[in-house]
N, C-alpha and C positions, 0 to 999 in steps of 0.2 A: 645429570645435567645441572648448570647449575642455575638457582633461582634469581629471576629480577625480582627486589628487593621493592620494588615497584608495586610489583603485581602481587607481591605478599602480604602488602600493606592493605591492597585494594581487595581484594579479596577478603581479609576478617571481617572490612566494612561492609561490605556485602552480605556475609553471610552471618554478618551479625558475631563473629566470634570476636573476644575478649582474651588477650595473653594476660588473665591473672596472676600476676605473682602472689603468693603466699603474703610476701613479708611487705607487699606493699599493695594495702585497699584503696587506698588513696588514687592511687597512678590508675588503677585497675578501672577503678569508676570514671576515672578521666576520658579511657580510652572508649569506655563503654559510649557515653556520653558524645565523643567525635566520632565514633563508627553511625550512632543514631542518627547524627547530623548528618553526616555522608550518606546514608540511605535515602534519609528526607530531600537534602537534594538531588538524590536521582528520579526519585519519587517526581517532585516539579517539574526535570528537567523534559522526563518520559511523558508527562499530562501535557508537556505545552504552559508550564505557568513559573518557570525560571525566575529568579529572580536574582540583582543582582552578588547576592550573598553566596544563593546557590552556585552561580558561574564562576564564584574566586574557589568556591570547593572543588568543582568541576575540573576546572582549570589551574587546579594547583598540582592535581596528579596525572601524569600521562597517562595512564592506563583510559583513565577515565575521560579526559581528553580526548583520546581518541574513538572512544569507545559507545559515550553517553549520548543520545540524541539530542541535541537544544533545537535544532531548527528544523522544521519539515517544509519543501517547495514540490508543491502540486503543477506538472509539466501542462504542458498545453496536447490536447488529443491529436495526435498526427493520423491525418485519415487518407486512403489513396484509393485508388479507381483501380477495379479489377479488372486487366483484360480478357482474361480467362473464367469463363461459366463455369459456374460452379455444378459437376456432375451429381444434379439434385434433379428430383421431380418436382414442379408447382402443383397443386390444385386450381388452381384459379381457371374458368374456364377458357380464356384466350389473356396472351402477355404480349404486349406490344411495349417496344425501348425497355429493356429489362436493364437495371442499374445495377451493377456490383460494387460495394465497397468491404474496406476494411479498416477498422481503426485501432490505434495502440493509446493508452493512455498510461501516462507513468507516474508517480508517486516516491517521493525521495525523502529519506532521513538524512540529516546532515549532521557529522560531532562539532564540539567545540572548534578542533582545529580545520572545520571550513571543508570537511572533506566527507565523501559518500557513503554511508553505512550498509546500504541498500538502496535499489530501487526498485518496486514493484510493478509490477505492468499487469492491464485490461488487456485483453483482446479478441476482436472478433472480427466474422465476415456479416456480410447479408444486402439481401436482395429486393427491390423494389421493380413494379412494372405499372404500367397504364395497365387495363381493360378494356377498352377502346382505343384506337388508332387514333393518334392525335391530341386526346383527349386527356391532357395532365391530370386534370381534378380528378380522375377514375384510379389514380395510380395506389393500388398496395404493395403490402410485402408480398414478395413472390417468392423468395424463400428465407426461411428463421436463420435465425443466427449460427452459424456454423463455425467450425474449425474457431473454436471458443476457449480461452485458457486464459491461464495466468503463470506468473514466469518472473523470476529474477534476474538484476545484472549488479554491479559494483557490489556485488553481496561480500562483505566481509566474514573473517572468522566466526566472530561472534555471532552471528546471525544462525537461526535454526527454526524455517519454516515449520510449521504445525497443518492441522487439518484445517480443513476450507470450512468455515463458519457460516457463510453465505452462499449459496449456488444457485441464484432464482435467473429466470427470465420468462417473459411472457411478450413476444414477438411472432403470433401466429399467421400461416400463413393467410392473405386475405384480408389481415389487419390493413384497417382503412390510414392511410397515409394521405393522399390528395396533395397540398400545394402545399403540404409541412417540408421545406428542404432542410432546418437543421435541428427539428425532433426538439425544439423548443415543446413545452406541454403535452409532449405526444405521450399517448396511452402505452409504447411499446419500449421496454427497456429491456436492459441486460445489468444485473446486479451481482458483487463478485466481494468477497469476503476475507481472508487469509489471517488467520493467528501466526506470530512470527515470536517468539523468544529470544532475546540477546543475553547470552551467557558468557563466561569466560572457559575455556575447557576443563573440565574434572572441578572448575569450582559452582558455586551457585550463580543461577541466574538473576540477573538484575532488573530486567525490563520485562513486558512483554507488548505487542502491539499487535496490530488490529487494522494493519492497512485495508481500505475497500473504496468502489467507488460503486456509483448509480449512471447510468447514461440513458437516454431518452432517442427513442430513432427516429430520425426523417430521411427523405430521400438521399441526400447529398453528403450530411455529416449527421454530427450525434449532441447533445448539449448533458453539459456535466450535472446532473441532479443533483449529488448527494458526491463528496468525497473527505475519506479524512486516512491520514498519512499516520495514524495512531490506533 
């Protein structure tokens, strides 16, 4: 099959390799010298710290144009109301108005040319209730966070999730919630971690990232702690 001439180029820059010719050191340390540079900015591009220099590199070769993260956009949490109980037991000695929700939170790389590299997604369920009849300020979790993952979509080639780095949560049942409806400063979170590799295939990887987010629960929705799209 035959090679893009593209992706031949982009590749020794990556991987660091140098077509020395024998009869010419000169050229040789030339190209040494642009593949470093090429590294360097993909280096910046993957921190978050681009700069204009780096984006004419970026943006001079397609591979890498389409490939290189410059921009990351942190989605807004979409949250929905379960109508269906979740087949769980509470502790709690009596649940009165039991809340179900579920929220997804997504997390995007975007290349150069404006387009999805990945998107990472939070997600989970969970349940709050009163303890007395009526009586909101009594309300906790009435059950932990369930049916809990994480998951890709616009996932491109390149992309090559790794192990989960993060898997904490501490939303026990009976955690006191009361009149927190969006888990602003609440004590109870779900925290989520994922190593992710962008390679090109058979050659060396170039990137690697670290998408995660922190969320905090209350009754009704959830507040973003802690998120970073790298």
């Amino acid at each position: 099959m035959k090679k893009n001439p593209l992706a031949l180029a982009c590749m020794s820059a990556l991987a660091g390799l140098s077509l020395i010719g024998s009869a010419d050191l000169a050229a040789a340390q030339t190209q040494d010298a642009g593949d470093a540079r090429t590294r360097l900015a993909i280096q910046h591009a993957v921190a978050g710290k681009a700069d204009t220099a780096d984006l004419k590199i970026i943006g001079g070769n397609a591979y890498l144009a389409a490939s290189v993260p410059v921009e990351t956009v942190a989605g807004k949490p979409t949250v929905t109301t379960l109508t269906t109980q979740p087949a769980k037991k509470t502790s709690l000695a009596a649940t009165y108005n039991q809340v179900c929700k579920a929220v997804d939170y997504p997390l995007t790389n975007i290349s150069y040319l404006g387009e999805k590299i990945y998107t990472w997604h939070h997600k989970f369920s969970w349940c709050t209730a009163n303890t007395q009849s009526g009586a909101e300020w009594t309300r906790q979790i009435s059950v932990s966070p369930y049916d809990r993952y994480d998951y890709f979509t616009d996932k491109t080639s390149v992309v090559y999730p790794q192990g989960m780095v993060t898997d904490a949560v501490s939303a026990p049942v009976g955690g006191f919630i009361g009149m927190n409806t969006n888990g602003y400063l609440s004590p109870h979170y779900s925290h989520m971690a994922r190593g992710v590799n962008l390679c090109f295939a058979q050659y060396a990887c170039y990137a690697s990232n670290l998408p995660q987010s922190k969320m905090t629960i209350g009754r009704d929705t959830v507040t973003v702690a802690y998120a970073s799209p790298l």
